[in-house]
N, C-alpha and C positions, 0 to 999 in steps of 0.2 A: 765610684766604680760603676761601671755600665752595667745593662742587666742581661747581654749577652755572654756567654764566652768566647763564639765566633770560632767553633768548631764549623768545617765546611768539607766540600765533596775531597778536596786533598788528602782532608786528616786521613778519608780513609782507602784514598786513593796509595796513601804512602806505607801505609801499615801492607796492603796487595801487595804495591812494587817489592816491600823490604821481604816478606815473605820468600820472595821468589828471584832474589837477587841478599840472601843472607849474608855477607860479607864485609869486612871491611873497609875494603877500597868504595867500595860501592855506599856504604853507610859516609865516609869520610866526605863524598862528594855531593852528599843532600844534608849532612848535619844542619845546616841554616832551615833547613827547608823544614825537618823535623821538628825545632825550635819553635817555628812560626805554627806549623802544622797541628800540632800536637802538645809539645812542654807549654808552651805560654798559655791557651784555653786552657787548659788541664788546671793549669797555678788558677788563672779565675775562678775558674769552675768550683774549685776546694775553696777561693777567698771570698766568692760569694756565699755560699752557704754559710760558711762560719759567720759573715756578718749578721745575715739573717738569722741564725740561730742565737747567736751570744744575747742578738737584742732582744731574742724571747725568751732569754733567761736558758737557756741549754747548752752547758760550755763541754763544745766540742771545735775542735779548731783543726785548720790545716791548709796549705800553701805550698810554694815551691819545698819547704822542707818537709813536707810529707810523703812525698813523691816516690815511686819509685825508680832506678836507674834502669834504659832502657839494655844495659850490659848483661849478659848472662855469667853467671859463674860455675865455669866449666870443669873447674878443677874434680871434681867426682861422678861427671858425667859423660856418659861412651856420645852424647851430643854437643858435640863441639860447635853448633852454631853460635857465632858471637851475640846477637842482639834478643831481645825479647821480642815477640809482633803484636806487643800492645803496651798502652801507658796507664798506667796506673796511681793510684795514692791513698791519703787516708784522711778520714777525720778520727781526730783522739781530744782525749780528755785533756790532757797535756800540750797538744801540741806537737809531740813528739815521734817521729818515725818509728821508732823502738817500742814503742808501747804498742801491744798485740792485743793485751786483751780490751775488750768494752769496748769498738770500735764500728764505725762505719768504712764501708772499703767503697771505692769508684775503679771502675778497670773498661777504657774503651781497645774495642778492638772490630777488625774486618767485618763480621757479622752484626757487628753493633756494642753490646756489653753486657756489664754484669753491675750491679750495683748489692751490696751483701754489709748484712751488720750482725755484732754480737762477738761470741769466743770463741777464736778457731784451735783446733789441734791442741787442749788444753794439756799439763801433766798429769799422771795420776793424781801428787800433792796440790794442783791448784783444784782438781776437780773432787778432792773429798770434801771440803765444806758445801758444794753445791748439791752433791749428792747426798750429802746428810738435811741436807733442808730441806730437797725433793721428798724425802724418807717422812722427816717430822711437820712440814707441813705441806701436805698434800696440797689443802686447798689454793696455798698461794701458787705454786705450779702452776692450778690450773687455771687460776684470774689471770696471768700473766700469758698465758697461753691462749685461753679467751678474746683476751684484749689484741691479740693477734689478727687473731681470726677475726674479729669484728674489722681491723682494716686490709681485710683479704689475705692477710699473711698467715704462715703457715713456718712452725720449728722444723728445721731438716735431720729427717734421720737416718740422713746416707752413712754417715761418720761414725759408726756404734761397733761396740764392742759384739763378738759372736755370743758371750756370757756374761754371768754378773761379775764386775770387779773383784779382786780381794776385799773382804772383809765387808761384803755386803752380801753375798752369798745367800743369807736369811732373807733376802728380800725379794728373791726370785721370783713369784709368785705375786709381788703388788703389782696396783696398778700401774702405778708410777716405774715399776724395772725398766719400760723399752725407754724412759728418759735417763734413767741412772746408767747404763749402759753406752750413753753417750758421749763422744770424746769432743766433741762440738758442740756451742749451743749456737746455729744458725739459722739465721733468714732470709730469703734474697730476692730476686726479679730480674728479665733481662729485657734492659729498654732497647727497641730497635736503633737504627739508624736516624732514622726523624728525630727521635728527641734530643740528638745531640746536631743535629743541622736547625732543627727551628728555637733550641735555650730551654726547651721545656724539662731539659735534662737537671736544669740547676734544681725545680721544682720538687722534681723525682725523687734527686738527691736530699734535699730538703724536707719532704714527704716523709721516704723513711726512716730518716733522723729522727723523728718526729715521734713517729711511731711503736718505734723499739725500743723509747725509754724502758719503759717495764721491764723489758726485757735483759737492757745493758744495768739495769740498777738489782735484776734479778742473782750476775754475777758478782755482784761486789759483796760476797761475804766473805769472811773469814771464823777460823776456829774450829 
């Protein structure tokens, strides 16, 4: 496998065009283009990382089936545009699209991207053992949080509840609430355009893999 993905001025020449020609006659008559444009670097892109990760012992995997589909699903929304204007995917632990949580995400689009890892939009039940562990031990919270911040990153606390959960109520007043309060544990960055026209994207991507173990092994409790 080469060490490029061979994203180029098209990729994001066609995410502009699609934007402002959102339809399907119009989508029908570049699909090839988008293919080359976009779906094929994208599968690299996820199939190098996983290489390089798996061989450093960090199994997170992802390829053409990690992907997402560039179709929107419109069925409950007043926005009937058919296509999405970015491509997206995933690295997981499995392998598997379907798996949400402990995740690395890629999403390029017109202004460049997003690159995000960790637990999005968890349930209340997946997010009570996390909160009970924030609760009893403080300290690992904040090593993990730490280890953050030493590679420039930072937990997002866009995603938080206005109040304390049910049944944490008593805990208003720790340190630790504005985490408990959280319905996301995420992290992210946005690489411009360069780094997905010169590969240094695969890097990035790689980088924060790297980085946010603590973080993705932070969610794996249960009980």
């Amino acid at each position: 496998m080469g060490s490029h993905p061979e994203f180029t001025t098209d990729s994001f020449a066609f995410l502009e065009e699609l934007a402002a020609n959102n339809e399907r006659e119009w989508y029908k008559a570049n699909r090839e283009r988008h293919r080359e444009a976009l779906e094929d670097p994208f599968a690299r892109l996820l199939g190098q990382a996983t290489e390089i990760l798996t061989a450093e012992g960090i199994e997170l995997y992802g390829g053409k089936r990690t992907m997402f589909r560039i179709q929107r699903d419109t069925r409950f929304s007043k926005d009937k545009t058919p296509y999405k204007t970015t491509t997206s995917g995933m690295l997981t632990p499995s392998g598997d699209k379907k798996e949400m949580g402990g995740i690395v995400y890629a999403q390029i689009d017109a202004e460049g991207g997003f690159l995000g890892a960790g637990y999005y939009n968890l349930s209340p039940k997946a997010l009570g053992p996390i909160r009970r562990r924030m609760i009893a031990e403080p300290e690992g919270l904040q090593q993990m949080l730490d280890h953050l911040r030493r590679h420039g990153r930072e937990l997002s606390m866009d995603m938080a509840l206005r109040t304390m959960p049910r049944g944490f109520e008593a805990h208003k007043d720790s340190e630790v609430a504005p985490y408990v309060r959280l319905k996301s544990l995420l992290t992210s960055e946005k690489p411009g355009r360069e780094a997905w026209l010169d590969g240094s994207i695969v890097e990035r991507l790689v980088s924060m893999a790297r980085e946010v173990q603590p973080l993705l092994a932070y969610g794996r409790v249960s009980g």
